[in-house]
C-alpha positions in Angstrom: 132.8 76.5 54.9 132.1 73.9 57.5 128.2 73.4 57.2 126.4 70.6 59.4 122.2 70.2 59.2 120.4 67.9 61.6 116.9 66.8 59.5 114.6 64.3 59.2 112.7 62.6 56.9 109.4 63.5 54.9 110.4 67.5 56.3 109.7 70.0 53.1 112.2 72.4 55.2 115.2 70.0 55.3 114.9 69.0 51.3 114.6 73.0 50.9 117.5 73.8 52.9 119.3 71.0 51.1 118.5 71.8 47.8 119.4 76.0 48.5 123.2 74.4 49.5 122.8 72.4 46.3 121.8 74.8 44.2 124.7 76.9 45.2 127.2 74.2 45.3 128.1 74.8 48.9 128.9 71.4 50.6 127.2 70.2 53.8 127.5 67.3 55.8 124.4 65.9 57.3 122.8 63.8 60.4 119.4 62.4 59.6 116.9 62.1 62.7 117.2 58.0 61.2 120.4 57.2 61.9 121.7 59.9 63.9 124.5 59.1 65.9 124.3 59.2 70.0 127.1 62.0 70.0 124.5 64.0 67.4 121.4 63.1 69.5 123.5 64.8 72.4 123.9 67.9 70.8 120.1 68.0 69.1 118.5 67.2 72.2 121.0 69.2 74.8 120.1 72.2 72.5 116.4 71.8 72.9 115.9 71.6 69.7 112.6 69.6 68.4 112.0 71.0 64.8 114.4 70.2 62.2 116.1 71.0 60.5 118.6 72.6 62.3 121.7 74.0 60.6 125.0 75.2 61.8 127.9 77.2 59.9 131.0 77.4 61.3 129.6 75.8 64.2 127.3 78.2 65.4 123.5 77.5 64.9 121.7 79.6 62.2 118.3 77.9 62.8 116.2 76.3 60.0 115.6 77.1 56.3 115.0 80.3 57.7 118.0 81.3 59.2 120.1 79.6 57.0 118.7 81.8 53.9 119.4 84.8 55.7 123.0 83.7 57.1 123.8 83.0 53.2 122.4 86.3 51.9 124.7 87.9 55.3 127.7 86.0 54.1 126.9 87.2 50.2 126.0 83.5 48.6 
């Protein structure tokens, strides 16, 4: 499963949504708000997007914490 989450640092929600994908031993690969790349800027910021963190599976965005929770429960993990 191809996961991808944009965070930041000092966000409770991106170490949450981190340690859920932990937890369940589901791999991720992620861009911190720190050293975020220009290409990843382009997508945070052409998206609109000004909370983090922002999480996609498959490459469709499922949100935050939020969304990803209920896109793992969806996919039964």
């Amino acid at each position: 499963m191809n996961i991808i989450i944009y965070s930041k640092s000092n966000c409770p929600n991106c170490t949450a949504a981190k340690r859920l994908l932990d937890d369940k031993g589901i791999g991720y690969e992620e861009f911190t708000a720190d050293g975020m790349t220009p290409e990843a800027i382009e997508v945070v910021c052409g998206l609109g997007i000004r909370q983090m963190p922002q999480i996609f599976i498959e490459g469709q965005r499922v949100g935050g914490l939020a969304g990803l929770q209920a896109a793992l429960k969806e996919l039964g993990l």
